[in-house]
N, C-alpha and C positions, 0 to 999 in steps of 0.2 A: 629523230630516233634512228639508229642506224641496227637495218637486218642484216643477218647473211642468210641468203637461201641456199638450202643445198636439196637436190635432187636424187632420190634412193632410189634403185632397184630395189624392189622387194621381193619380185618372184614371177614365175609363169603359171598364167593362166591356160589351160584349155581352150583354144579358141581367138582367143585375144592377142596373145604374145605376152611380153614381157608387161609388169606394173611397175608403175611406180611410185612414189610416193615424196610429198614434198613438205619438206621442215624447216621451218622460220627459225634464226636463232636471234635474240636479243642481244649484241656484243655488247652493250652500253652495261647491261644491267648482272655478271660474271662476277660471281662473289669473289672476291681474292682476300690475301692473308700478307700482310707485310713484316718482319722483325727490321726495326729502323734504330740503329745508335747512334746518337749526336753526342761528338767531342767538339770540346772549346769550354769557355766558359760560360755553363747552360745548367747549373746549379747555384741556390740561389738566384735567383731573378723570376724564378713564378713560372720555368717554362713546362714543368707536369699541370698548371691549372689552365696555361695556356693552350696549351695541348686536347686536354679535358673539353675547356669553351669550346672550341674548330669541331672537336667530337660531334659532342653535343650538336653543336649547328647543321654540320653535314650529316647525322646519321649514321656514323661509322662507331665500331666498337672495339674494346680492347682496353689496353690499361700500359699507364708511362709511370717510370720508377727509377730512382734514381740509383747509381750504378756506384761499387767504391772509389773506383780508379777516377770518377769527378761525370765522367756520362750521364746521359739521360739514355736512357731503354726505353724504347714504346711497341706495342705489338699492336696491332692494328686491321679489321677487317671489314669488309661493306661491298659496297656497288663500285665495280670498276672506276666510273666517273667520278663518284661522291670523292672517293678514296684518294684519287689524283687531285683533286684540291685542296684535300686534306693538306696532303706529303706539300703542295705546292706551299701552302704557308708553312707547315713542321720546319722547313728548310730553311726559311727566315727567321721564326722563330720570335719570341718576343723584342721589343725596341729596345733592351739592357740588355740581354746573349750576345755572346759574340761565340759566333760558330768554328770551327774549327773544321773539320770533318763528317762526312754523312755516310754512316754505312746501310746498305740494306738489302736483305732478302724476302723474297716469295717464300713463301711456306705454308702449311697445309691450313685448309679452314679450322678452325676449333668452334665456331659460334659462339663469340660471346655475346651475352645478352646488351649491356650497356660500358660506358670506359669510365674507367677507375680509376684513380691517383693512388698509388703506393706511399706512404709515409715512413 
C-alpha cells in the first residue's frame, strides 16, 4: 500500500514554537473519473457487456454505450488502481474487436453507484 506523508505547519504555540501536524495520504485508493472512446470495430461483438463483466469484477462504475459514428463511450469511475486494470483490459477489449483508436480523458467524479449498458 503506498502513502505519501506530508508534514503541515499548523501554527505557533506560546512556548513551544512552531506545530506541526502530520497527514498520511492513501495514493492507491483517489477516486478518479475517466471519459474513454474506442474506434474500430467494437460494435457488435459484445464489447458494452464486456466492459460491464471487468466493471463488475473490479468495482468500478459508470456505464458504456454505443455511439452513431460505430464507437463505444464508456465513462467510468473507482479507485485509482481498480480503474487502471479496468482501462488495461478496456484497451484490448473482447477477442472479436478489433480496435482502432483509444481516446481518453480525466474528468470530474459524478458517483455512480454501479455500470450500466446503454441499449
Amino acid at each position: 500500500m503506498s502513502k505519501v506523508f506530508f508534514l503541515c505547519r499548523f501554527g505557533k504555540v506560546r512556548g513551544f514554537g512552531s506545530v506541526y501536524i502530520a497527514v498520511y495520504v492513501n495514493i492507491l485508493n483517489m477516486v478518479k473519473h475517466y471519459n474513454i472512446t474506442i474506434y474500430g470495430q467494437v460494435q457488435g461483438v459484445f464489447f458494452r457487456d464486456f466492459a460491464k463483466e471487468k466493471a463488475d469484477f473490479f468495482g468500478v462504475f459508470g456505464f458504456a454505450q454505443n455511439e452513431p459514428d460505430g464507437a463505444v463511450y464508456i465513462e467510468v469511475e473507482g479507485e485509482e488502481n481498480k480503474l487502471n486494470e479496468f482501462i488495461n483490459l478496456v484497451k484490448q477489449g473482447p477477442s472479436v474487436a478489433k480496435i482502432g483508436r483509444i481516446e481518453m480523458a480525466e474528468d470530474q467524479v459524478k458517483n455512480y453507484s454501479g455500470f450500466e449498458v446503454s441499449y
